[in-house]
N, C-alpha and C positions, 0 to 999 in steps of 0.2 A: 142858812144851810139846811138841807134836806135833810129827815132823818128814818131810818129804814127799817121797821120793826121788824124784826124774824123771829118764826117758831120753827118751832120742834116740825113740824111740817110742811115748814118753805122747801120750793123748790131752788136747789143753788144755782142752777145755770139763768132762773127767771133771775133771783137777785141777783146776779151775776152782771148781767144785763144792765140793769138799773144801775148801777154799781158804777160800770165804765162809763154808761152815758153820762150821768151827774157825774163823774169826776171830768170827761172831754169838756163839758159845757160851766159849770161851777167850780169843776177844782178840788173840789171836796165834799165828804157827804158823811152822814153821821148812823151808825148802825148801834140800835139794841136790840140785847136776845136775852131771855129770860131762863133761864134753866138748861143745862147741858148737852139736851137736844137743839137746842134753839143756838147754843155757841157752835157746836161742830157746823150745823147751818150755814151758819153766817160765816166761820174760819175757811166751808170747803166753797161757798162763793166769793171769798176775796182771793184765794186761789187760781178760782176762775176765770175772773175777773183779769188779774193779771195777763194772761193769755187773749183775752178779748182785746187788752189795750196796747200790744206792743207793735202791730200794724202804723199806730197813733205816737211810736217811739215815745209812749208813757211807761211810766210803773207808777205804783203806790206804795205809801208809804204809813204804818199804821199805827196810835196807841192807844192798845186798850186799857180799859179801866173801871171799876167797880161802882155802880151808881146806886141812888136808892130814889126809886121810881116808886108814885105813887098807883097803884091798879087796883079799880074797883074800889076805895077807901081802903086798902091795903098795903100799906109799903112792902116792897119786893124790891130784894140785890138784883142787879142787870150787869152786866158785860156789856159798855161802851165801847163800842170801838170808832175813834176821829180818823176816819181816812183824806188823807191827802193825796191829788196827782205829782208827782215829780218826772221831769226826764229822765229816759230810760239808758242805763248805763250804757258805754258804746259796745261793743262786741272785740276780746283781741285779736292783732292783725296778725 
């Protein structure tokens, strides 16, 4: 599984991008973001994302979770997010 580091200074529409592709082709893909700039990041590209992939009659599906990442000989809390592809609900008739 892929896994997609964001900062405080990613742009969401690039990861965004990245995001649908590895989920059309892998299914799922694995995002950490360190710090509170770096979650809005990541939360306003899987938003994104969504919208990239419904052409693809995908959605995603996501849970985040608290990790301890080692950086730089420094452990740091991170925000895991496991995203998964799922079919995209139908539309009512």
């Amino acid at each position: 599984m892929e896994t997609l580091r964001v900062s405080g200074t990613s742009r969401p529409n690039a990861i965004a991008g990245a995001i649908a592709a590895l989920l059309r082709t892998q299914g799922e893909v694995e995002i950490q973001s360190i710090g509170p700039a770096a979650v809005n990041q990541a939360v306003k590209a899987l938003a994104i994302a969504r919208g990239y992939l419904t052409g693809d009659q995908l959605d995603l599906y996501t849970q985040p979770e608290f990790v301890k990442l080692d950086v730089q000989a420094e452990e740091r809390t991170a925000v895991r997010f496991l995203v998964k592809a799922i079919p995209a609900p139908k539309p009512p008739s």
